[in-house]
C-alpha positions in Angstrom: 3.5 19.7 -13.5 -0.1 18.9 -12.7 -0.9 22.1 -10.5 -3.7 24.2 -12.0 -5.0 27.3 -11.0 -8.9 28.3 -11.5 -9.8 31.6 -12.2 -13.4 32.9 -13.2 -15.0 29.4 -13.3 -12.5 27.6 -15.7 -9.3 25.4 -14.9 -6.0 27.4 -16.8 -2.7 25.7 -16.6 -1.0 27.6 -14.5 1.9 27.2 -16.9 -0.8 28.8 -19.3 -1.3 31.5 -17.0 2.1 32.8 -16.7 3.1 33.0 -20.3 5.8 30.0 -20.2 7.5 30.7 -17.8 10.0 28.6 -16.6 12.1 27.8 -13.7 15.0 27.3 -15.4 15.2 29.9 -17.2 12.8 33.1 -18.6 12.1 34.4 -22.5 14.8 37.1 -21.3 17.6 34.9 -22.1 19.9 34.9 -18.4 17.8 36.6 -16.5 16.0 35.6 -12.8 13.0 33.0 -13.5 11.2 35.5 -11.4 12.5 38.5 -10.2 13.9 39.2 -14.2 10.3 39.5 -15.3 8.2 42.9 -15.0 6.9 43.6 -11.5 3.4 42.9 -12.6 3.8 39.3 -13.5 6.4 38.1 -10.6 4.1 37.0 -7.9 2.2 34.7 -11.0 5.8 33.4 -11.3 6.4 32.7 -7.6 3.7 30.4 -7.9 4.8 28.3 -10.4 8.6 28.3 -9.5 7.0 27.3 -5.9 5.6 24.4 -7.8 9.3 23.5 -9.6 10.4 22.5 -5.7 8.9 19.2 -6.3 8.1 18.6 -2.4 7.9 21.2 0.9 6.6 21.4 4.0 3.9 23.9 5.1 2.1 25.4 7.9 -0.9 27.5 7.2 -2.5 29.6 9.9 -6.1 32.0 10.6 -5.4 34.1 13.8 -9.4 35.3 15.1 -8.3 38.1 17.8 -10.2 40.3 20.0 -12.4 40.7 23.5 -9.1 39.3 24.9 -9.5 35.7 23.2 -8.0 34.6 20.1 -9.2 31.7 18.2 -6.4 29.7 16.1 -7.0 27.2 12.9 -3.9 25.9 12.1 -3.2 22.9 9.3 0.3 21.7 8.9 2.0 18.6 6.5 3.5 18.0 3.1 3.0 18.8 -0.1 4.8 16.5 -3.1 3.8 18.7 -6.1 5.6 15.8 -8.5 2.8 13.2 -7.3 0.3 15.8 -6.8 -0.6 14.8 -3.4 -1.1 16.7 0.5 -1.1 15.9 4.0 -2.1 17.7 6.6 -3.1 18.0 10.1 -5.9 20.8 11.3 -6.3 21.8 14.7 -9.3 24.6 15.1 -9.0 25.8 18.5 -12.1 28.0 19.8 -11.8 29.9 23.6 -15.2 29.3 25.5 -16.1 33.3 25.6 -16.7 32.8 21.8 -20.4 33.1 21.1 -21.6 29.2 19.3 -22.5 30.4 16.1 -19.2 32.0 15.5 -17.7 28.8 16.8 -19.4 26.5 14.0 -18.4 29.2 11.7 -15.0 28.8 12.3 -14.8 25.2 12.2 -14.9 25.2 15.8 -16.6 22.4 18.4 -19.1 23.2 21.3 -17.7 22.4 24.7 -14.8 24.2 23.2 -12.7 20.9 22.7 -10.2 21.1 19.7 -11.2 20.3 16.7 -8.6 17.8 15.0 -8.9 16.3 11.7 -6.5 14.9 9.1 -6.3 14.9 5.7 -5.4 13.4 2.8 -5.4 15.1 -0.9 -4.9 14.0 -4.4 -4.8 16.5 -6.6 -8.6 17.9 -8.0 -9.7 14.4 -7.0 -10.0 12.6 -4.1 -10.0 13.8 -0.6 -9.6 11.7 2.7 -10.2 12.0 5.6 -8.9 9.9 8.7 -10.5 8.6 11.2 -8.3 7.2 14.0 -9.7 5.3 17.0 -8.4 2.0 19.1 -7.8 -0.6 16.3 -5.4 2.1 14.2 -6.1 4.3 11.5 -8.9 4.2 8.8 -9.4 6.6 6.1 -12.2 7.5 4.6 -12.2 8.4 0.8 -14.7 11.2 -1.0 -14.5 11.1 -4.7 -15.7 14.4 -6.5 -18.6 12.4 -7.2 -19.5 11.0 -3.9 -19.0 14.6 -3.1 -21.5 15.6 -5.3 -24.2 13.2 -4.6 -24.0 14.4 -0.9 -23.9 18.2 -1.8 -20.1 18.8 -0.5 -19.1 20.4 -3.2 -18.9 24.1 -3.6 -18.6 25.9 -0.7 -17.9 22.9 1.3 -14.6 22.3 3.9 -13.4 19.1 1.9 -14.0 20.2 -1.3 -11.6 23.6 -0.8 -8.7 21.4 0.0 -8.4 20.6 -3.8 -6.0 23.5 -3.9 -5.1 25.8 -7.0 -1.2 26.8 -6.4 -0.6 24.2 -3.4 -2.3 20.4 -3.5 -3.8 21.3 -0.2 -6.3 24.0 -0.5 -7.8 27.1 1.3 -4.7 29.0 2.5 -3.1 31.9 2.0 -1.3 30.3 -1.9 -4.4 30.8 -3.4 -4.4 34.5 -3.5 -0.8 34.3 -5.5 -2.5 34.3 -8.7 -4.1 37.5 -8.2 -1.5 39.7 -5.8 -0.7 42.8 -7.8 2.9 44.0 -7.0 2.6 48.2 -5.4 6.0 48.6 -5.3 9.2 46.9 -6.2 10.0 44.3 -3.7 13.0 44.9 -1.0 16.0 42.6 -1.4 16.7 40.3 1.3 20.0 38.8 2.3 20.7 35.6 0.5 19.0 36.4 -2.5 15.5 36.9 -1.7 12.5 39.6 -1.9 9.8 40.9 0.1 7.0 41.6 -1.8 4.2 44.3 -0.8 0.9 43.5 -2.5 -3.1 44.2 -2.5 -5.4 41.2 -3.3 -9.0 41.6 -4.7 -11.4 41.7 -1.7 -13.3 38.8 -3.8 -10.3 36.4 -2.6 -10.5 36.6 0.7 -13.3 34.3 0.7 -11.0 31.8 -0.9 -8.8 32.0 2.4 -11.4 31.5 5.2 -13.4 28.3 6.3 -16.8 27.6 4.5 -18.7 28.7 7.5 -17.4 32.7 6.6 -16.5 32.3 3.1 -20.4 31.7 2.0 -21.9 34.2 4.3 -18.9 37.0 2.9 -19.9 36.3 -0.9 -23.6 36.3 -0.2 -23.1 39.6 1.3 -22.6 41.8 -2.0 -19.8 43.5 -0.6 -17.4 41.8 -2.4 -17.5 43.3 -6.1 -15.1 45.4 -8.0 -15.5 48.7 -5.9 -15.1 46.4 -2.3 -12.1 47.6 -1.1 -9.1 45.1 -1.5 -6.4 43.5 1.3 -2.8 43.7 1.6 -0.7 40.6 1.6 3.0 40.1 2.3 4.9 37.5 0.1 8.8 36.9 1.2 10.6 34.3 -1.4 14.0 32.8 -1.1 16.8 33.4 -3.7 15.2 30.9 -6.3 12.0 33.0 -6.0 9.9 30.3 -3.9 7.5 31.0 -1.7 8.7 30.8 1.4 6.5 33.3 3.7 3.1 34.8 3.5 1.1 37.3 5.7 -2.1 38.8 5.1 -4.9 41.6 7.2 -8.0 40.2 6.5 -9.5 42.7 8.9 -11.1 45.0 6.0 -13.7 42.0 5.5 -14.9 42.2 9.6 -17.4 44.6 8.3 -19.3 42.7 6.3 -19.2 39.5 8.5 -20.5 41.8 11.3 -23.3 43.3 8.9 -24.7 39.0 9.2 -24.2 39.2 13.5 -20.7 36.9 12.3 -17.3 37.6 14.5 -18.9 40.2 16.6 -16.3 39.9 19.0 -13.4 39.8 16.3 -11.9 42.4 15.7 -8.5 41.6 14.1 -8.5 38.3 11.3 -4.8 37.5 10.4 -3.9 34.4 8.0 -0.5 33.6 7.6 1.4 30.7 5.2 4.9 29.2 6.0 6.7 27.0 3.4 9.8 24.7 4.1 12.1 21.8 3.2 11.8 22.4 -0.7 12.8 19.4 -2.7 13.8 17.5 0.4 12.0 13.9 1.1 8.8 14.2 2.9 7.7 11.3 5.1 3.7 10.8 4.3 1.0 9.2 5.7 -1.0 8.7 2.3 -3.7 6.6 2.0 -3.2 3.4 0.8 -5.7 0.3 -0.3 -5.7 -0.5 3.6 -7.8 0.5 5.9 -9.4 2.5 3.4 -13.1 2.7 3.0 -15.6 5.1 0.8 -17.5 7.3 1.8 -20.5 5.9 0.5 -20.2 3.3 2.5 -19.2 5.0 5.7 -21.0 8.4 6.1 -24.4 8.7 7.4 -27.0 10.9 8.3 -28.6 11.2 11.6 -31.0 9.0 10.7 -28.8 6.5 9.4 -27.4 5.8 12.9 -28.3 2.4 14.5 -29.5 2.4 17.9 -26.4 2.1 20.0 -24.1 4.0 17.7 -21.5 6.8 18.5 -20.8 9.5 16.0 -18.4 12.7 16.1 -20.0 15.5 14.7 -16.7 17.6 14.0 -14.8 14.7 11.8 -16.3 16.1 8.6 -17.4 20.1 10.5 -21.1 19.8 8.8 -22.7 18.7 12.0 -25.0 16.1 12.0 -25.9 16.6 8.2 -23.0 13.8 7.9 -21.5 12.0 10.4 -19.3 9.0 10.5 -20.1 6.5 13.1 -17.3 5.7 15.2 -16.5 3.0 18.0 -17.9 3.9 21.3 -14.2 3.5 22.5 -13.1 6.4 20.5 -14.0 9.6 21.1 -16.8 10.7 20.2 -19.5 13.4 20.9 -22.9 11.8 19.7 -24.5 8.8 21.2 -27.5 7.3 19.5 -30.2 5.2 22.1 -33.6 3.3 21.8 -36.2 4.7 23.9 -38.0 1.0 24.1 -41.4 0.4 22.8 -44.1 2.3 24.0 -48.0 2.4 23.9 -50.0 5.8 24.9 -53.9 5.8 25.0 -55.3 9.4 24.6 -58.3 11.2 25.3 -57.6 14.0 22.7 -55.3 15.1 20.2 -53.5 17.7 22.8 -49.8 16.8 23.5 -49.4 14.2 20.8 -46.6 16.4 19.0 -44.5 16.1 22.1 -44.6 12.5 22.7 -41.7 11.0 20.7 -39.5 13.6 23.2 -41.6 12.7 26.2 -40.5 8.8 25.2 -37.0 10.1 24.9 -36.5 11.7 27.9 -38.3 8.9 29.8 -35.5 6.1 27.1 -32.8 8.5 28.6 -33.3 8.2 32.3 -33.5 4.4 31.9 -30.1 4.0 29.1 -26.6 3.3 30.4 -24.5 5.3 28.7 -21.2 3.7 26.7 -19.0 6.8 27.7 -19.5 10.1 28.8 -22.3 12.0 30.2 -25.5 12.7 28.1 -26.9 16.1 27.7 -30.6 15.5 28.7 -30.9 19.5 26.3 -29.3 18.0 23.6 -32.2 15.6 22.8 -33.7 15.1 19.4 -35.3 12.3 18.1 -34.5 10.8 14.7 -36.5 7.9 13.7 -40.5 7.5 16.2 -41.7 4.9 14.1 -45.0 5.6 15.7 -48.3 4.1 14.3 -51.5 5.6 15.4 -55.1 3.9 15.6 -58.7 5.4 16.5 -60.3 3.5 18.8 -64.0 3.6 19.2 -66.1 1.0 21.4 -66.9 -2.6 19.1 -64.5 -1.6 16.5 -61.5 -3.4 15.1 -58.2 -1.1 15.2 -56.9 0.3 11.9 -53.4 1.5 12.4 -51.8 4.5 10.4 -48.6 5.9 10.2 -50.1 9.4 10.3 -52.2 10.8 13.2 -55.5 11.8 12.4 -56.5 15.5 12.0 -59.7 15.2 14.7 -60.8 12.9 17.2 -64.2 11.9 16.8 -66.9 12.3 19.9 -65.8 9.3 22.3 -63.3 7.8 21.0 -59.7 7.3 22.1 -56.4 7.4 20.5 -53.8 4.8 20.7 -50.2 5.5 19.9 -47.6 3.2 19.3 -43.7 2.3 18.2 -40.0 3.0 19.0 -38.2 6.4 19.4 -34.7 6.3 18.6 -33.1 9.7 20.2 -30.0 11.4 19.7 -28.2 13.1 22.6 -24.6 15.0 23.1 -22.3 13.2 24.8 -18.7 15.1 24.8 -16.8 11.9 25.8 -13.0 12.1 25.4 -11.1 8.8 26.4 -8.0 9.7 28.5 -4.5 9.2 26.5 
């Protein structure tokens, strides 16, 4: 069993965790792997017992509710415990009345398209992430240390997918570890039990997206007095995980306090497990059509001229983006604004003229696909050069404008602006 689950920093076989236990059989001799133990370590045997299916199916859902919308994040796939390995599709859907910032917090997109993104995860390694488009499928692989060297680990979307109790992280499994039992479970037909349980307010964080879990434990009103949540764990007769339902409403208030979720006022997560020990069919990664990430991701400034990008394929904006085929969709479109020269009288304006040279590239471009958002504009890469020129002299050009303009003189700008803009194509299917 290669599941671990981390708790205050370190990595603790879970195995480790729960004393032995087995799920086969307990240090009680006959008795129940899991309901024969005391109430207080049962749920910490769910977990593990979950594990001893070997393979499942699961759906894990976030329910944002309130001002008449409701906002939905669901991720569905397999999980092979045996291998150590997770698929899973995502779908983070966002309704338009929404305000933006709560939308990027939530993983959404702006224009209120879905977000949809598929994964790929091996165990406390390796995450991937696909990127489909007209010639098939690629994948696109992120090795703890390419995470690391681009700062996407932590609090980051692909790195919470290493998960502790399931190979695919940041659902409602995680908490398992710490549920605490309030009463003795009620006893369902075919064997199994509903559990009622309370969860340390400090793990709700390890439930929601990145975008809410950093702002929640930066908040301070997480500690050991921040009151706790309720979650709802319903086995089968072997004691597996098979239903989970938490209110994560208690933790509004201090997303509220940081002008997050305003217009939320109810936050449900929910986990569904299936299929236990059955075959799974996956879509794992294999040598082909696989590329790294090194290789692959770029900033904004890594963009060529002429390049499409989807900003949402790895939800951190255009702090990494993955350039894509102009055929595919895609919601960033990368153009040359053409070589320009500018003669000025004084230094007044000069900070505006890489955008002026944009907006002017933009009205001239032809557009791949979709229609450019002439507000969206930002500029990249100028690649301007600037000169002083005074009457006899020969022109000395510097990368950096001068900080005055001497009596007389002109100054002459020159280069290329490269300028992004929003482009919200969709290809019809």
């Amino acid at each position: 069993m290669r599941r671990v689950v981390r708790m205050a920093g370190s990595a603790l076989a879970l195995a480790g965790l729960l004393g032995g236990v087995s799920a086969c059989g307990s240090p009680f001799g006959g008795e129940h792997a899991v309901f024969g133990k005391p109430l207080g370590k049962q749920l910490k045997a769910v977990a593990h017992v979950s594990q001893e299916g070997l393979t499942a199916r699961f759906t894990a859902r976030t329910d944002y509710g309130g001002s008449g919308t409701k906002a939905t994040d669901v991720a569905a796939g397999t999980l092979d415990w045996d291998q150590d390995v997770a698929r899973a599709e995502r779908v983070v859907h966002v309704p338009a009345p929404l305000a933006e910032a709560d939308a990027s917090a939530i993983g959404g997109r702006e224009a209120r398209r879905d977000v949809r993104q598929t994964y790929a995860v091996r165990g406390h390694g390796s995450v991937y992430l696909a990127v489909d488009g007209h010639q098939g499928r690629t994948w696109v692989r992120f090795t703890p240390g390419e995470r690391k060297k681009r700062g996407l680990n932590g609090d980051s979307e692909l790195n919470r997918l290493n998960g502790a109790v399931l190979p695919y992280g940041g659902t409602l499994a995680e908490v398992l570890p710490y549920a605490e039992p309030v009463k003795e479970p009620a006893r369902l037909s075919g064997g199994g039990r509903r559990y009622t349980a309370t969860v340390p307010a400090a793990h709700a964080a390890d439930v929601l997206p990145t975008g809410l879990a950093r702002p929640l434990r930066g908040s301070g009103r997480l500690g050991e007095d921040a009151k706790g949540f309720t979650v709802t764990v319903t086995t089968d007769g072997k004691g597996r995980v098979v239903a989970m339902t938490a209110d994560l409403a208690p933790q509004l208030a201090a997303l509220h306090a940081q002008s997050l979720l305003r217009d939320v006022t109810t936050l449900r997560s929910e986990l569904r497990l299936s299929r236990y020990g059955r075959w799974q069919r996956e879509d794992f990664p294999g040598a082909h059509r696989l590329v790294t990430s090194t290789k692959t991701v770029r900033s904004a400034r890594g963009i060529e001229p002429g390049q499409c990008a989807d900003t949402q394929l790895l939800g951190l904006g255009r702090r990494a983006l993955v350039p894509v085929d102009c055929a595919d969709p895609h919601d960033l479109w990368k153009f040359p604004s053409g070589t320009y020269t500018r003669t000025l009288d004084s230094l007044d304006g000069l900070g505006s003229l890489p955008l002026a040279a944009c907006r002017a590239g933009l009205a001239d471009a032809d557009p791949v696909n979709g229609a450019p958002d002439p507000a969206t504009l930002a500029v990249t890469r100028d690649g301007l050069r600037y000169a002083v020129a005074r009457p006899g002299e020969a022109l000395t050009w510097h990368a950096t404008p001068p900080s005055t303009l001497p009596r007389g003189a002109e100054l002459r700008v020159k280069g290329d602006a490269s300028c992004l803009v929003t482009t919200a194509y969709q290809p019809l299917s």
